[in-house]
Biopython code that builds the backbone (N, CA, C, O; Angstrom):
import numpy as np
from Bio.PDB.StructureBuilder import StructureBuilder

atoms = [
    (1, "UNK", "N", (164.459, 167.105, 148.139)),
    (1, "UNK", "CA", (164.050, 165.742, 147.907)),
    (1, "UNK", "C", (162.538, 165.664, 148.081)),
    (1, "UNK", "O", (161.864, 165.871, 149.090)),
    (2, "UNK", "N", (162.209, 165.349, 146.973)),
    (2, "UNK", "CA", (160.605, 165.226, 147.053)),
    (2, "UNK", "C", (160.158, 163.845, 147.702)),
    (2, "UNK", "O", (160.978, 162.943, 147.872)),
    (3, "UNK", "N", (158.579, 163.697, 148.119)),
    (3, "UNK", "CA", (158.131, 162.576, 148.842)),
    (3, "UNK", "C", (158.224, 161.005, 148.119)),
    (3, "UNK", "O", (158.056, 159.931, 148.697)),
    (4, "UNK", "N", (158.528, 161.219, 146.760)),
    (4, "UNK", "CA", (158.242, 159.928, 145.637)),
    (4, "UNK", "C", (159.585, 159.646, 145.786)),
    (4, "UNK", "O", (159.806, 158.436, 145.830)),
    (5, "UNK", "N", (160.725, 160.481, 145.894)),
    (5, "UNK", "CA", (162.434, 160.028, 146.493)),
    (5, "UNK", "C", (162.711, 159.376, 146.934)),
    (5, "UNK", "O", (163.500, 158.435, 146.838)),
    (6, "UNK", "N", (161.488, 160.137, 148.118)),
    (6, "UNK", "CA", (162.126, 158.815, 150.038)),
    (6, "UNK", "C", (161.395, 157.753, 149.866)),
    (6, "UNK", "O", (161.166, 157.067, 150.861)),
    (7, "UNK", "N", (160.913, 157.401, 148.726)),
    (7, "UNK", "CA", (159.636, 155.852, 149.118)),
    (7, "UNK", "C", (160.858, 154.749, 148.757)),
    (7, "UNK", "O", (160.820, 153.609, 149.219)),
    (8, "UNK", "N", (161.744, 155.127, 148.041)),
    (8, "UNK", "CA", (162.325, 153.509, 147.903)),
    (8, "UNK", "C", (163.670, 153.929, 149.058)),
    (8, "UNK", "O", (164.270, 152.885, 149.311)),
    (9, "UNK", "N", (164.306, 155.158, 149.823)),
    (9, "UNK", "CA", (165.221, 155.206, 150.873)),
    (9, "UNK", "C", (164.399, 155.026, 151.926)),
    (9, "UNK", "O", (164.825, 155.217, 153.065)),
    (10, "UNK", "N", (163.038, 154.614, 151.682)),
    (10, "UNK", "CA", (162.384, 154.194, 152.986)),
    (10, "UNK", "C", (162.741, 152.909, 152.579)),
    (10, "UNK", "O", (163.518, 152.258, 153.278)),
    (11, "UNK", "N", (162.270, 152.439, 151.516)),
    (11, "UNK", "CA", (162.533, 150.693, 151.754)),
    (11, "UNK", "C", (164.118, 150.353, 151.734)),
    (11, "UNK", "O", (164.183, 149.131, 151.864)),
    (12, "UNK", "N", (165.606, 150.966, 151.616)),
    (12, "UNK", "CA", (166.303, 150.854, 151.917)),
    (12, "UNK", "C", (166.402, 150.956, 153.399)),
    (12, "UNK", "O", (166.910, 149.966, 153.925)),
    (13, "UNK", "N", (165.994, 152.036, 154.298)),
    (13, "UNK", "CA", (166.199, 151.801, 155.748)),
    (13, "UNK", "C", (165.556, 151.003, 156.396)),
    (13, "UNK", "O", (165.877, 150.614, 157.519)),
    (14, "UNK", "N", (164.358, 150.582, 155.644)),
    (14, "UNK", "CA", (163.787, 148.966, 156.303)),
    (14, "UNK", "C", (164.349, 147.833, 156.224)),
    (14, "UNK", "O", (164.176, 146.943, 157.057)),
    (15, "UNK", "N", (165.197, 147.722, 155.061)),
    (15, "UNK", "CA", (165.821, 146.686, 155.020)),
    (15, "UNK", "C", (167.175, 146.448, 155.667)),
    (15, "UNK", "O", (167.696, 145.340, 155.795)),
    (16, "UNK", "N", (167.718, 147.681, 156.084)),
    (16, "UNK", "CA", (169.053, 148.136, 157.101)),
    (16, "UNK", "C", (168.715, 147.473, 157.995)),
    (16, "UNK", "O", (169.504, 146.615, 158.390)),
    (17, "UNK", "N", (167.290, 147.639, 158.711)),
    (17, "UNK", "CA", (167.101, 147.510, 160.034)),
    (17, "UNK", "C", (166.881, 146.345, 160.307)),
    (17, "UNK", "O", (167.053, 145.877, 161.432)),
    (18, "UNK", "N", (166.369, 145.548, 159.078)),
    (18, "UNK", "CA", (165.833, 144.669, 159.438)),
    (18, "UNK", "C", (167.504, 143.261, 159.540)),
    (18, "UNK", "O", (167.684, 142.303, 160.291)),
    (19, "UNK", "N", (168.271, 143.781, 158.518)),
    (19, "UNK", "CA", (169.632, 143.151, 158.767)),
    (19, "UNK", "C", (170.423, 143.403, 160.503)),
    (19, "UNK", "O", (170.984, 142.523, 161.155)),
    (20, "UNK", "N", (170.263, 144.612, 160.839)),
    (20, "UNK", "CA", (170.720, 144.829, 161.881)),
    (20, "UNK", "C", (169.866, 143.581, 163.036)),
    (20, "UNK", "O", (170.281, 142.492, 163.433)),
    (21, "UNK", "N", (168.846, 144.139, 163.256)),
    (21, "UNK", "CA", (167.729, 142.788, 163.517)),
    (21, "UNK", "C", (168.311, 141.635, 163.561)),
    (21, "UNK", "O", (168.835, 141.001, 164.477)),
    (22, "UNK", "N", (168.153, 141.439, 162.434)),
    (22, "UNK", "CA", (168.794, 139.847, 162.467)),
    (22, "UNK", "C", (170.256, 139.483, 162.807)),
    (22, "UNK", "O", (170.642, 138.371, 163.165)),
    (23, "UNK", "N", (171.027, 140.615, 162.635)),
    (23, "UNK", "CA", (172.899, 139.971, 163.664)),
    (23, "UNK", "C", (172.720, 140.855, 164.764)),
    (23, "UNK", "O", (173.813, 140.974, 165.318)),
    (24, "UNK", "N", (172.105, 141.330, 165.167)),
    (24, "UNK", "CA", (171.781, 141.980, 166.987)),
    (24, "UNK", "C", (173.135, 142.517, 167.278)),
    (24, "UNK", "O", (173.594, 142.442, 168.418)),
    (25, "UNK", "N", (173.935, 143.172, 166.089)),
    (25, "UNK", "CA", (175.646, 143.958, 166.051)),
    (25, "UNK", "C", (175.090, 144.849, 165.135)),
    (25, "UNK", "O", (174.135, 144.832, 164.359)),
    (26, "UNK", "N", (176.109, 145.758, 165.503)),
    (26, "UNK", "CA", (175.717, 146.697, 164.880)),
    (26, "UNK", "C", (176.440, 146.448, 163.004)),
    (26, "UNK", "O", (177.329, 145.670, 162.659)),
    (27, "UNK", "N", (175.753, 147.295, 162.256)),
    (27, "UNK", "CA", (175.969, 146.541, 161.015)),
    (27, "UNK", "C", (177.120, 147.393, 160.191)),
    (27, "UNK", "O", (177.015, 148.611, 160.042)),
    (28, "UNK", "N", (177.964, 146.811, 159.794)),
    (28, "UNK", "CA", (179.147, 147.628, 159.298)),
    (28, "UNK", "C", (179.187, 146.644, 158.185)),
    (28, "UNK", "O", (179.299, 145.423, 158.078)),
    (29, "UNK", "N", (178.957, 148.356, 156.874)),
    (29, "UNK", "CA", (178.624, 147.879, 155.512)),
    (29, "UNK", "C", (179.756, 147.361, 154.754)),
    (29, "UNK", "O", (179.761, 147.239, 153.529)),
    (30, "UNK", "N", (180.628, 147.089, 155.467)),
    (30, "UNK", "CA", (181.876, 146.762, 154.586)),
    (30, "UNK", "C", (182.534, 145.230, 154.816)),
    (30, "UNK", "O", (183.497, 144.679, 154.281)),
    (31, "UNK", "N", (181.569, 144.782, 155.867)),
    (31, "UNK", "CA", (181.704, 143.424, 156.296)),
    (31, "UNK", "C", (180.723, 142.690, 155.854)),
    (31, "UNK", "O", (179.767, 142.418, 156.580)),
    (32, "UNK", "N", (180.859, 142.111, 154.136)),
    (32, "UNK", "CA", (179.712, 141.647, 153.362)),
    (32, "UNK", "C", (179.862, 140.578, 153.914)),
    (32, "UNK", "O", (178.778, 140.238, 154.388)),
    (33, "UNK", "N", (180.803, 139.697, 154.153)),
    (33, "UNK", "CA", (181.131, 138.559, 154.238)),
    (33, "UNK", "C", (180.948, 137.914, 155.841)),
    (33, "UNK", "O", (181.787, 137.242, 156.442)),
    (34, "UNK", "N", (179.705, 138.299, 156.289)),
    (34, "UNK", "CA", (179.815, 138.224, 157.833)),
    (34, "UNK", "C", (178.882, 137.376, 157.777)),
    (34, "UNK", "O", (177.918, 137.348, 157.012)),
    (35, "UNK", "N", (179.284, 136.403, 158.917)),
    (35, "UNK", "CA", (177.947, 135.309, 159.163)),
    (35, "UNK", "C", (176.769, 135.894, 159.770)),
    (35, "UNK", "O", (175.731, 135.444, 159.283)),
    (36, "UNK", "N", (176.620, 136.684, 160.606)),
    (36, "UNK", "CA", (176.027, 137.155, 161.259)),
    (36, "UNK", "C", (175.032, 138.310, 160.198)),
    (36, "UNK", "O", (175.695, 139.014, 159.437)),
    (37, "UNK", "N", (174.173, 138.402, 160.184)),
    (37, "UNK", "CA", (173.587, 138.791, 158.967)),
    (37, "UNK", "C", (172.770, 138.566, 158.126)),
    (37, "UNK", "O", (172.394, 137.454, 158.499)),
    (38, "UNK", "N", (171.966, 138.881, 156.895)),
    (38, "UNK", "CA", (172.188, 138.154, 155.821)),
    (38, "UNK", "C", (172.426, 139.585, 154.628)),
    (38, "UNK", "O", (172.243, 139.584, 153.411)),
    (39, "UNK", "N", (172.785, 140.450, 155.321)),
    (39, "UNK", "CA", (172.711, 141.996, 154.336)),
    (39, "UNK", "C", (172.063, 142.054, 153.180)),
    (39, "UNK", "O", (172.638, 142.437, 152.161)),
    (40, "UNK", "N", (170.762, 141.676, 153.191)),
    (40, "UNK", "CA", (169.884, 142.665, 152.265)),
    (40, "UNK", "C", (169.677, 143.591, 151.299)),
    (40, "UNK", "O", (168.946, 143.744, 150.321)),
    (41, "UNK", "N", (170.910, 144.406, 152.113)),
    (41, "UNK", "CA", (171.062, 145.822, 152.274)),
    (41, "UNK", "C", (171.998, 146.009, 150.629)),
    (41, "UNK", "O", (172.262, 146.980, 149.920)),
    (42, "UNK", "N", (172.156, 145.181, 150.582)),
    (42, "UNK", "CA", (173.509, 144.967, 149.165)),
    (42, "UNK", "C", (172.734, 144.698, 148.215)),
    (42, "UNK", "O", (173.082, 145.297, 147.198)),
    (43, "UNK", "N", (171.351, 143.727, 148.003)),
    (43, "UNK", "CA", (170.529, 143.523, 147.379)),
    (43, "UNK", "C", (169.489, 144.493, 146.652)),
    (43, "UNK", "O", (168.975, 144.458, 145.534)),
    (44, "UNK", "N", (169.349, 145.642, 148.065)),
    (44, "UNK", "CA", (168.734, 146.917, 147.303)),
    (44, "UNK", "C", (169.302, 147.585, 146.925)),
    (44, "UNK", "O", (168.731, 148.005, 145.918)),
    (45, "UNK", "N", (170.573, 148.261, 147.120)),
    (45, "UNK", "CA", (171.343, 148.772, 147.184)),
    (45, "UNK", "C", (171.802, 148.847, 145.706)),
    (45, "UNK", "O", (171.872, 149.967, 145.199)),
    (46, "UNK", "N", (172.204, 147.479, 144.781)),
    (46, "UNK", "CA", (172.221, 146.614, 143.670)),
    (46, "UNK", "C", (171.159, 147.269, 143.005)),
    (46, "UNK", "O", (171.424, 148.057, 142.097)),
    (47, "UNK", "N", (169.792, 147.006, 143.399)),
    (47, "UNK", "CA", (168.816, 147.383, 142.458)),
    (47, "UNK", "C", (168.259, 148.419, 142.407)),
    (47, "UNK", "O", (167.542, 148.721, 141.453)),
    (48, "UNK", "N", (168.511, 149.346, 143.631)),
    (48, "UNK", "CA", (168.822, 150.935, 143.393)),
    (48, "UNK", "C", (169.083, 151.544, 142.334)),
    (48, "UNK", "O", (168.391, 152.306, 141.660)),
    (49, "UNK", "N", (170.565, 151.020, 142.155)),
    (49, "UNK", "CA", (171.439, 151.599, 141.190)),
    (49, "UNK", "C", (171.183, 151.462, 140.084)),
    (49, "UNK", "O", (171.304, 152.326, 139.215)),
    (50, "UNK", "N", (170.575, 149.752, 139.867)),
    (50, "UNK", "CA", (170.318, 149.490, 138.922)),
    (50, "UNK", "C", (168.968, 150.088, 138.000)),
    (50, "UNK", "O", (168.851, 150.066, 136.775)),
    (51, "UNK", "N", (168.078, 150.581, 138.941)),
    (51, "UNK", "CA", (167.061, 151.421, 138.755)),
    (51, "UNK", "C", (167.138, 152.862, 137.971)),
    (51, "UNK", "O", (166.582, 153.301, 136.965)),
    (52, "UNK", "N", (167.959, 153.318, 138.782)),
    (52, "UNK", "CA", (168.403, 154.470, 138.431)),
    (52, "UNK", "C", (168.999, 154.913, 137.592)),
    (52, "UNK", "O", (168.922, 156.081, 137.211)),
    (53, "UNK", "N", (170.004, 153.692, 136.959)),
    (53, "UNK", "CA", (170.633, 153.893, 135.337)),
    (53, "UNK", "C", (169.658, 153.628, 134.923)),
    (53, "UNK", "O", (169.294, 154.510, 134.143)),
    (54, "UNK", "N", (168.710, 152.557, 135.040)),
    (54, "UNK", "CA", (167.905, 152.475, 133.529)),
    (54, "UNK", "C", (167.023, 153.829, 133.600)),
    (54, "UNK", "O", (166.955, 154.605, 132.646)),
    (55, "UNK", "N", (166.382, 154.024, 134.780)),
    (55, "UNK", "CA", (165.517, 155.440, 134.650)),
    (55, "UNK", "C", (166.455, 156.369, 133.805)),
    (55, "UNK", "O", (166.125, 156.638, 132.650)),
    (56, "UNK", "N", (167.326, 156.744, 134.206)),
    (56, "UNK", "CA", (168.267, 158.258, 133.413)),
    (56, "UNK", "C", (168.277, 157.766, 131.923)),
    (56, "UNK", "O", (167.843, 158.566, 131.094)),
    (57, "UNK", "N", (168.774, 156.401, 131.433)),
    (57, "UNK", "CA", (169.022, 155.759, 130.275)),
    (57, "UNK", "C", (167.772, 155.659, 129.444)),
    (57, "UNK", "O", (167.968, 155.812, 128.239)),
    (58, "UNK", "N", (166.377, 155.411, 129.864)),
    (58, "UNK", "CA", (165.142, 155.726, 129.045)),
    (58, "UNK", "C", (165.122, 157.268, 129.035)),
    (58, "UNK", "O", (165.256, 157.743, 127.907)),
    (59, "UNK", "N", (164.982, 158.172, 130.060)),
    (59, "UNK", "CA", (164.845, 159.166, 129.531)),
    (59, "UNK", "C", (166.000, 159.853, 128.807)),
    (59, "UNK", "O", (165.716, 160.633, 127.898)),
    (60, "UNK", "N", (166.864, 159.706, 129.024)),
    (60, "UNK", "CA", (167.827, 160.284, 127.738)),
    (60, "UNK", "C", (167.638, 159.399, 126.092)),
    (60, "UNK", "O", (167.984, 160.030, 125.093)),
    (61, "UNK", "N", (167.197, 158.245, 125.953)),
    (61, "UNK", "CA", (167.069, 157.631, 124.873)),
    (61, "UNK", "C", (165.632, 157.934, 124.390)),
    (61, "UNK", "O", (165.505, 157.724, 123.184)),
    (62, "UNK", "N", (164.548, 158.361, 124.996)),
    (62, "UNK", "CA", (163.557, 158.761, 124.786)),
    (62, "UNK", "C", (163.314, 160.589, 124.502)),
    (62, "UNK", "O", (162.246, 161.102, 124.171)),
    (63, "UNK", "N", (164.538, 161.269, 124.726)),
    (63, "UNK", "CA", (164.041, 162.218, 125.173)),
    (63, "UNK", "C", (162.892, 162.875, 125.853)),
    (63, "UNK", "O", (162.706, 163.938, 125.262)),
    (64, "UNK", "N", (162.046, 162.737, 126.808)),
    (64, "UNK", "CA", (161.322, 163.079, 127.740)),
    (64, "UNK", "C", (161.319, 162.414, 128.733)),
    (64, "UNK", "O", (161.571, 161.209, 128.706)),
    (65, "UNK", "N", (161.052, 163.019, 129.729)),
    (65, "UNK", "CA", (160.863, 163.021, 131.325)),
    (65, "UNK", "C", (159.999, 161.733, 131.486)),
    (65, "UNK", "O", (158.900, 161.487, 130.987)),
    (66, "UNK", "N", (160.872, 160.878, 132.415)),
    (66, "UNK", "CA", (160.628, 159.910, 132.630)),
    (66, "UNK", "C", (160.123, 158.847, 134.754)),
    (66, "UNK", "O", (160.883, 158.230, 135.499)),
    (67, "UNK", "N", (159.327, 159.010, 134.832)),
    (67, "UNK", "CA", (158.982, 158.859, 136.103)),
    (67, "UNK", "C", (159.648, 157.529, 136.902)),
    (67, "UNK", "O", (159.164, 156.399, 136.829)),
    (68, "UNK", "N", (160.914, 157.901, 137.720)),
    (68, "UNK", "CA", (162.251, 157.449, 137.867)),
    (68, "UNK", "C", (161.391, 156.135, 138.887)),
    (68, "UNK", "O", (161.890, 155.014, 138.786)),
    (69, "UNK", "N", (160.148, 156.280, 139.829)),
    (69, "UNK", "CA", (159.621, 155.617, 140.543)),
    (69, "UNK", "C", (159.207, 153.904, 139.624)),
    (69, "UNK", "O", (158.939, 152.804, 140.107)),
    (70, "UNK", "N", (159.325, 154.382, 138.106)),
    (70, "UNK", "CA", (159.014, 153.370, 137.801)),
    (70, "UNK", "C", (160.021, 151.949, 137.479)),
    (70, "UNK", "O", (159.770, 150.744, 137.484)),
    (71, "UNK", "N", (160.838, 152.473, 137.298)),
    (71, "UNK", "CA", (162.132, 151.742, 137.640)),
    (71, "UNK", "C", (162.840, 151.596, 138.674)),
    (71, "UNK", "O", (163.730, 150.764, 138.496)),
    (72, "UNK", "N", (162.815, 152.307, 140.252)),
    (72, "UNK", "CA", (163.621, 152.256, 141.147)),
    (72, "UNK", "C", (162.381, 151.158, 142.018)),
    (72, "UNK", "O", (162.946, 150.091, 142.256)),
    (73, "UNK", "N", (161.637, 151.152, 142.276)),
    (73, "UNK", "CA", (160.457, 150.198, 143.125)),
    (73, "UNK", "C", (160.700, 148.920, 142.738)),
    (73, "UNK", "O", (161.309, 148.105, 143.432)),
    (74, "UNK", "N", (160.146, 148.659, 141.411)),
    (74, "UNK", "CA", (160.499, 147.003, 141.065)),
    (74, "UNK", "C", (162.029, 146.517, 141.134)),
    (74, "UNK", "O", (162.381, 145.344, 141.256)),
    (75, "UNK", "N", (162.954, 147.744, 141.023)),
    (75, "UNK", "CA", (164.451, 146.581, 140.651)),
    (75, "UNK", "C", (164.805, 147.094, 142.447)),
    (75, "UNK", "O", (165.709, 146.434, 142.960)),
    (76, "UNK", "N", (164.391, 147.788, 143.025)),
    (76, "UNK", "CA", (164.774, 147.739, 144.624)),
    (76, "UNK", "C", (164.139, 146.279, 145.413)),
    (76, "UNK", "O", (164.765, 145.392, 145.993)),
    (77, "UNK", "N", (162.792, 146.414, 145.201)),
    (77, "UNK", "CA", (161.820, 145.085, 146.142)),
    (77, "UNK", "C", (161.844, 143.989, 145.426)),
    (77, "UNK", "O", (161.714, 142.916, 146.017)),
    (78, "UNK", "N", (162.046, 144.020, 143.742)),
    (78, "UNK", "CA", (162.307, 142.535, 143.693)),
    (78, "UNK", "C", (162.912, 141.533, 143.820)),
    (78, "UNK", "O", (162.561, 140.354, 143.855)),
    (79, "UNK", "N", (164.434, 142.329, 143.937)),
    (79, "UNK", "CA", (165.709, 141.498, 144.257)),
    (79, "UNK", "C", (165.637, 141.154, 146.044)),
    (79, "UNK", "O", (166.257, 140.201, 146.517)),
    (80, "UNK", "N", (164.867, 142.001, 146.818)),
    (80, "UNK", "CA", (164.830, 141.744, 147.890)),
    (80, "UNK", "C", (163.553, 140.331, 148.323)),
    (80, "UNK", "O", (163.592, 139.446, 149.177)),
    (81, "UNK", "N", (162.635, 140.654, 147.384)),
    (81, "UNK", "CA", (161.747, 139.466, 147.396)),
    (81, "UNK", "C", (161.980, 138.512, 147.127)),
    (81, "UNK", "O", (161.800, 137.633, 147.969)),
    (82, "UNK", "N", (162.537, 138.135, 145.733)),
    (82, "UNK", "CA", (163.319, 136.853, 145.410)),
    (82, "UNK", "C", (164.093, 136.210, 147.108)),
    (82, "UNK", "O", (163.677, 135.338, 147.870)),
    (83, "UNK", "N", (165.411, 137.155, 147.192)),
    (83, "UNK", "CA", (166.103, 136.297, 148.278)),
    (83, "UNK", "C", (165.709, 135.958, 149.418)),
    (83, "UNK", "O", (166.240, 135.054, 150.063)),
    (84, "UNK", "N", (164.364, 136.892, 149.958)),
    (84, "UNK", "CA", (164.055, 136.546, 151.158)),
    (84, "UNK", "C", (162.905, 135.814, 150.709)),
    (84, "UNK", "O", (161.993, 135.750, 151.534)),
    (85, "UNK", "N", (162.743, 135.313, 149.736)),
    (85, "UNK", "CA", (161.346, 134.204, 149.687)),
    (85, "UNK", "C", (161.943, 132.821, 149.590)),
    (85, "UNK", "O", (161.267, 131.805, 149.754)),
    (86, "UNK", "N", (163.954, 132.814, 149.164)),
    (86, "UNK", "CA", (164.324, 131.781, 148.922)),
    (86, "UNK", "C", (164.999, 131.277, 150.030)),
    (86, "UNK", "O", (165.277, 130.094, 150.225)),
    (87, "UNK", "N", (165.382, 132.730, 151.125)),
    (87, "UNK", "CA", (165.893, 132.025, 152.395)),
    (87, "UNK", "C", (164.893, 132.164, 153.808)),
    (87, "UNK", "O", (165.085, 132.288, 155.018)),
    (88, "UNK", "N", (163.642, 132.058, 152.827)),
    (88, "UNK", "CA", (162.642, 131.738, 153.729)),
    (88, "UNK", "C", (161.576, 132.712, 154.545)),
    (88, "UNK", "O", (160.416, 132.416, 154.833)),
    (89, "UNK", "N", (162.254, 133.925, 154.836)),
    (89, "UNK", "CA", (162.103, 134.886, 155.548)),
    (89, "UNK", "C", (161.248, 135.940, 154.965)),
    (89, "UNK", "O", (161.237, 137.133, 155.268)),
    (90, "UNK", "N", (160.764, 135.523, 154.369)),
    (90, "UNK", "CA", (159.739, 136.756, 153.124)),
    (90, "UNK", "C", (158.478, 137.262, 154.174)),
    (90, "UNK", "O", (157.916, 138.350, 154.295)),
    (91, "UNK", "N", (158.345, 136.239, 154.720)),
    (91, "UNK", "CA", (156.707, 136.628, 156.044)),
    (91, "UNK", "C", (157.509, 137.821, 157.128)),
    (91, "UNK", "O", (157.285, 139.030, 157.185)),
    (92, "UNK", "N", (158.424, 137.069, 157.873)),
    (92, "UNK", "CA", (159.226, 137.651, 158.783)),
    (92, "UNK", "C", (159.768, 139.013, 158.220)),
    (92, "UNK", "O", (159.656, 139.847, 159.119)),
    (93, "UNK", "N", (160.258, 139.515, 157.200)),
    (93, "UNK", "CA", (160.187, 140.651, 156.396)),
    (93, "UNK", "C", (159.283, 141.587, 156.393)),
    (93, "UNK", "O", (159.378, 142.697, 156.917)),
    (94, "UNK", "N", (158.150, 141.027, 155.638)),
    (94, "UNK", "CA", (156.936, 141.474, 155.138)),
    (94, "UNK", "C", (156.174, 142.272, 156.417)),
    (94, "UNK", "O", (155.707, 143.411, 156.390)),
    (95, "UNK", "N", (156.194, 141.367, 157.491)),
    (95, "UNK", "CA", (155.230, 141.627, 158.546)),
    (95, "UNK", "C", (156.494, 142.780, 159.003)),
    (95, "UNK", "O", (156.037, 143.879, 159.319)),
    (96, "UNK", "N", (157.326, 142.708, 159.041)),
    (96, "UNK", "CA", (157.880, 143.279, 160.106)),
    (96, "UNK", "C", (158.209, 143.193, 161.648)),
    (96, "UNK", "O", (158.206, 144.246, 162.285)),
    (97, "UNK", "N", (158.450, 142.175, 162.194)),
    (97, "UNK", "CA", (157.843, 142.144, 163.381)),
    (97, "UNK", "C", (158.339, 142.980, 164.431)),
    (97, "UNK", "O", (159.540, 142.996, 164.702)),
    (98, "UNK", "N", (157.408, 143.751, 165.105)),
    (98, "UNK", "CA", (157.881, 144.877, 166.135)),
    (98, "UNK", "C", (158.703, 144.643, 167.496)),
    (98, "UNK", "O", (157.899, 144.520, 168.421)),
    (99, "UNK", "N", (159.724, 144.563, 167.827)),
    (99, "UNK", "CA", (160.031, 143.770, 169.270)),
    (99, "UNK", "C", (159.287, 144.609, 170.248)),
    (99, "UNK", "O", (158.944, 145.750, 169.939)),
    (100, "UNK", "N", (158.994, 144.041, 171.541)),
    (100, "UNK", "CA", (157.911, 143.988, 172.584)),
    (100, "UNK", "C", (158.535, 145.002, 173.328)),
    (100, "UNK", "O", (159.636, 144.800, 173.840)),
    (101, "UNK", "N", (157.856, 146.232, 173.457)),
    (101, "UNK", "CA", (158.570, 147.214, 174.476)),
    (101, "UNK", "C", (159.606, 146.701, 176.190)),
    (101, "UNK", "O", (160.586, 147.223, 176.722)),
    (102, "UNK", "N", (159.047, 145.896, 176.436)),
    (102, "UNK", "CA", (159.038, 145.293, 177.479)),
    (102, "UNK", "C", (160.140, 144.537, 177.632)),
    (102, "UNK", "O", (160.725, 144.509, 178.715)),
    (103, "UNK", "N", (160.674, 143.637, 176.271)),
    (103, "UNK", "CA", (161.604, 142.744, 175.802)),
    (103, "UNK", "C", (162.657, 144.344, 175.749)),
    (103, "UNK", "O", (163.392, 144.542, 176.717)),
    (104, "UNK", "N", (162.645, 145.231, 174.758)),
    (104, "UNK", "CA", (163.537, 146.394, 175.040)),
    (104, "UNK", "C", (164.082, 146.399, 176.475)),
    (104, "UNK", "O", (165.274, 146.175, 176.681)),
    (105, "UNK", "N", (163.127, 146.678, 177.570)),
    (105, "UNK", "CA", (163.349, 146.915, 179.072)),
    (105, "UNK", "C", (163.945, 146.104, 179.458)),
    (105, "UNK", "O", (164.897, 146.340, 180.201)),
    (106, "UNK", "N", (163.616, 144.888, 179.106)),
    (106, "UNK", "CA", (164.354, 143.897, 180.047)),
    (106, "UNK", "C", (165.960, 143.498, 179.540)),
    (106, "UNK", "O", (166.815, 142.840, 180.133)),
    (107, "UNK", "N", (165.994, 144.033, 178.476)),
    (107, "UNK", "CA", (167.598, 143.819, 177.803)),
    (107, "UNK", "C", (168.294, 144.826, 177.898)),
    (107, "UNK", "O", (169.260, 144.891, 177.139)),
    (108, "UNK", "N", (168.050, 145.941, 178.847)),
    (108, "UNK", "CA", (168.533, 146.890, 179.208)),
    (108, "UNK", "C", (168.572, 147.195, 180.357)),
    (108, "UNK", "O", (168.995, 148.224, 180.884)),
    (109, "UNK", "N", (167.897, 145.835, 181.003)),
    (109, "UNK", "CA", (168.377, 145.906, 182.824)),
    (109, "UNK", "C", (169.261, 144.994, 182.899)),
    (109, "UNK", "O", (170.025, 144.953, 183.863)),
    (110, "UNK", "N", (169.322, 143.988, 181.772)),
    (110, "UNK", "CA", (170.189, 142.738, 181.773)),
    (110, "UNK", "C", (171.863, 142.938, 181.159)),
    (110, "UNK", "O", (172.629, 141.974, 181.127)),
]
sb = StructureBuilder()
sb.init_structure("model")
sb.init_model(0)
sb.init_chain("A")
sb.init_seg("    ")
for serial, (resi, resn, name, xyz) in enumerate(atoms, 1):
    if name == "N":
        sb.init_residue(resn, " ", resi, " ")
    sb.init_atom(name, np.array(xyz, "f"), 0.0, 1.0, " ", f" {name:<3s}", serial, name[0])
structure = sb.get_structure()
């Protein structure tokens, strides 16, 4: 697996985490329908795939080699941008926010 691979299974495990994050349970992918949540994770996941047929589908209809990054980036982050800009959370996303080492400690003496 080359480094241009892991750039959009990086933005899939950011967006794992960041679902986990937000239901503070651990996240079990088969429970779409959970309040607790808002799984994301289905959203890239969606445009992954969807990436990835059209990448294989130009280059087989084109015959030549076709740079798969250009289709897996936009249909991965845009479907994720849309929903988290419509349920608000696009900053809170974006930034990432790091929890406070300290906040770790103290929820682990508690």
């Amino acid at each position: 697996m080359s480094l241009l691979q892991a750039i959009p299974s990086m933005l899939l495990a950011l967006v794992l985490c960041f679902d986990h994050r937000k239901s503070r349970d651990s996240v079990n992918l088969l429970d779409i329908n959970s309040a607790k949540g808002h799984k994301y994770i289905w959203y890239a996941l969606a445009g992954y795939a969807i990436g990835l047929v059209t990448a294989l589908s130009a280059g087989v209809l084109t015959h030549a080699p076709q740079p798969a990054l250009l289709y897996l980036v936009p249909s991965t982050l845009g479907p994720i941008i849309v929903v988290s800009y419509i349920r608000k959370e696009l900053m809170e996303l974006w930034e990432g926010n790091i929890p406070n080492l300290n906040d770790k400690a103290h929820q682990t003496e508690v």
